[in-house]
C-alpha positions in Angstrom: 0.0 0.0 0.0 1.4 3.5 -1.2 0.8 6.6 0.8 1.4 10.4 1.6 2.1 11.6 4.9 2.5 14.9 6.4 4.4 15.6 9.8 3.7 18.2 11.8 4.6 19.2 15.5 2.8 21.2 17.9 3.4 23.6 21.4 1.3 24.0 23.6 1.2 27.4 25.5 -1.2 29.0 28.3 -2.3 32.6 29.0 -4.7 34.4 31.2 -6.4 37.4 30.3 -9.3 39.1 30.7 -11.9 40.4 27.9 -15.3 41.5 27.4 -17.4 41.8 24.2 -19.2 45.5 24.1 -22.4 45.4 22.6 -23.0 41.6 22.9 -26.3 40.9 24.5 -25.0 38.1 27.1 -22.9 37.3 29.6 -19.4 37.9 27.9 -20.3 41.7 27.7 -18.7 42.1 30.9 -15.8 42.1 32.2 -14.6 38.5 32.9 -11.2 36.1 32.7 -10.2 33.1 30.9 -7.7 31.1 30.9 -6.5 30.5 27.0 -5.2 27.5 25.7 -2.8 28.3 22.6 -1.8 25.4 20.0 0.7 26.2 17.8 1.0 23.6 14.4 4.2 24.3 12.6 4.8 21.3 9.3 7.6 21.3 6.7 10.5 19.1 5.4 12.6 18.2 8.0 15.8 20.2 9.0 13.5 22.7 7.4 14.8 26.9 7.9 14.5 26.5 11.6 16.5 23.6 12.2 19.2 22.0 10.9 19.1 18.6 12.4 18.3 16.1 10.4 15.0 14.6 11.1 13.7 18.0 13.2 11.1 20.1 11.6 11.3 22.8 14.1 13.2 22.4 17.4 10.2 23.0 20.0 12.4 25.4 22.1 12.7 27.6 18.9 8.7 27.5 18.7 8.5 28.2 22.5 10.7 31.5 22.0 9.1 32.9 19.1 6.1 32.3 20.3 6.2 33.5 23.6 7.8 37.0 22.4 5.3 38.1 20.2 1.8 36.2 21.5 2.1 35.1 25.2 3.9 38.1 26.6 1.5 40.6 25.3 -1.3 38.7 25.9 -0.7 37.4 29.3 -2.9 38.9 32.7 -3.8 41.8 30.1 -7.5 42.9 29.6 -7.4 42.0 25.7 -9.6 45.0 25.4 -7.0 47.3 25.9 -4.8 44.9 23.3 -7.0 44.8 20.5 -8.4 48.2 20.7 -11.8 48.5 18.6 -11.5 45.0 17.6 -13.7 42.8 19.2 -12.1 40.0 20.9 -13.8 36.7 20.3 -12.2 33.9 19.6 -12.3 34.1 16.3 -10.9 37.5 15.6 -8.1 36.9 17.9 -7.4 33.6 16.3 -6.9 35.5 13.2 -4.7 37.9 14.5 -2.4 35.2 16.2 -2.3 33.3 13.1 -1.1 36.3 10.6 1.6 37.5 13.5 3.3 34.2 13.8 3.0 33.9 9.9 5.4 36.7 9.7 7.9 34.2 10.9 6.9 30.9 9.9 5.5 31.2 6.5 3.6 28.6 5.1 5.7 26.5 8.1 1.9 27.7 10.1 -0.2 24.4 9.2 -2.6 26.3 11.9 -3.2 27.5 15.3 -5.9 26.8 17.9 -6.8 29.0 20.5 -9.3 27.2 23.4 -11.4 30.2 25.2 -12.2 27.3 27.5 -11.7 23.8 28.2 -14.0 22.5 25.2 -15.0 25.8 23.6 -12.0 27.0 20.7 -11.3 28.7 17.2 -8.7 27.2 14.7 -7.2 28.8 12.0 -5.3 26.7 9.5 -3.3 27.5 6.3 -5.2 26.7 3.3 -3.2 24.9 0.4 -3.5 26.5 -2.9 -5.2 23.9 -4.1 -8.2 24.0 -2.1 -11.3 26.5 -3.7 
């Protein structure tokens, strides 16, 4: 039997914050925490750009730092609100925004990310291949 694979490797990374959505009818338009749950997909040949050993996509310490400079840092025991400005912060939209800042370094390395709002509850964002319509 003849088949394709794809490797990819994940980090996993944590982050409270607090948020609220202005003009939602509900709950989540006040004030109130979470505690986020970031997963971080990178694929690729190995010894790929970011690492030269030679069956390593992406060394997972590399991920960690990058990672952590320009997502957990900023986001951590913040009130998103003051973050993302106008923007509402859902999810989704904050998803989006994590997904095009760590594309700036990975390229089309970002298979995807997933960010958990809470235990069960998250948005993913993954890197569409050319070929899909």
């Amino acid at each position: 039997m003849e088949y394709k694979t794809k490797t990819t490797v994940t980090k996993v990374f944590t982050f409270d914050s607090a948020h609220f959505l202005p003009g939602y009818n509900g709950k989540c338009s006040n004030l109130h925490g979470h505690q986020w749950r970031l997963e971080v997909t990178v694929a690729g040949p190995p010894a790929g750009q970011f690492n030269i050993y030679p069956t390593m996509i992406c060394d997972f310490g590399d991920i960690k730092k990058i990672v952590e400079d320009r997502i957990i840092n900023r986001h951590d025991h913040q009130c998103l609100n003051d973050i993302y400005g106008e923007e509402q912060t859902t999810a989704e939209n904050m998803s989006n925004k994590i997904f095009d800042n760590l594309f700036e370094i990975f390229g089309n390395n970002l298979q995807k990310i997933r960010l958990y709002e809470t235990p069960n509850s998250y948005a993913e964002v993954t890197l569409r291949s050319w070929s899909e319509k």
